[in-house]
N, C-alpha and C positions, 0 to 999 in steps of 0.2 A: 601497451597493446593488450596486456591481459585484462585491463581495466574499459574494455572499451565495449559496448553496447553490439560492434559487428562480430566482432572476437565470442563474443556469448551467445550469440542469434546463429552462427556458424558452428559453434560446438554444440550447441540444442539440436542442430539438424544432424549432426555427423551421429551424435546421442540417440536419438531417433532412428536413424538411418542402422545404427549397428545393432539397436533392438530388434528389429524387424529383423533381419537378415540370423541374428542368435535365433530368434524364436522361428523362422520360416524351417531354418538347419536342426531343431531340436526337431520339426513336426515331421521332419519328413527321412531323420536318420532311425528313429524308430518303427517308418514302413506301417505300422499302425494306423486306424480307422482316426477322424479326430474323437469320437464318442472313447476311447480308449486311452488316449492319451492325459497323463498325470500334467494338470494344467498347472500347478503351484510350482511344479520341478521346471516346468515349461516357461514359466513366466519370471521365477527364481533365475533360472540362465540368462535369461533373455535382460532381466535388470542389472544382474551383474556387467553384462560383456557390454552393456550401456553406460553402467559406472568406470569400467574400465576405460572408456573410451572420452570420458570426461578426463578424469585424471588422467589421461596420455594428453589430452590436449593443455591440458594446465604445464603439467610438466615439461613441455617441448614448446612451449609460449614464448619461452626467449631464445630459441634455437631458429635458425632455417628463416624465413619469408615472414610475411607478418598477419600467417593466420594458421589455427588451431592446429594446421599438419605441418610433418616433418618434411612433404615433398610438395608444397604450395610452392605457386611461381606469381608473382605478382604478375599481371596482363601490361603489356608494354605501353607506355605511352602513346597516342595518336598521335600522328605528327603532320604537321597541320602543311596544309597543302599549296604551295608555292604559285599562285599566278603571274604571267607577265602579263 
């Protein structure tokens, strides 16, 4: 599972996804103008709590469902529909 191309395409996005959200929380807990704000400190958070979010998904790869989160539910099977 960890080796798998969807397993990597799903932790890129989640990667992504926790960037955006570090850095959206860094701009707007200092209340400051964006001309104001220290973009390196800003973008420094925002790659970490990305990195973290990588190795959270590495590390919990063989735990739980069989994708990068701890609380992933696999979608149930279709189940295909009976005619008489």
């Amino acid at each position: 599972m960890l080796f798998t191309a969807a397993f990597w395409q799903a932790t890129a996005e989640r990667a992504i996804r926790t960037f955006a959200q570090a850095l959206a929380a860094v701009l707007t807990a200092g209340a400051t103008s964006l001309l104001d704000v220290h973009w390196t400190a800003a973008f420094a958070t925002a790659g970490m709590a990305a990195v973290l979010a990588v190795l959270m998904a590495v590390g919990s790869a063989g735990l739980g469902a069989s994708g990068p989160g701890l609380t992933e539910t696999t979608k149930p099977a279709r189940r295909a529909s009976t005619a008489r």
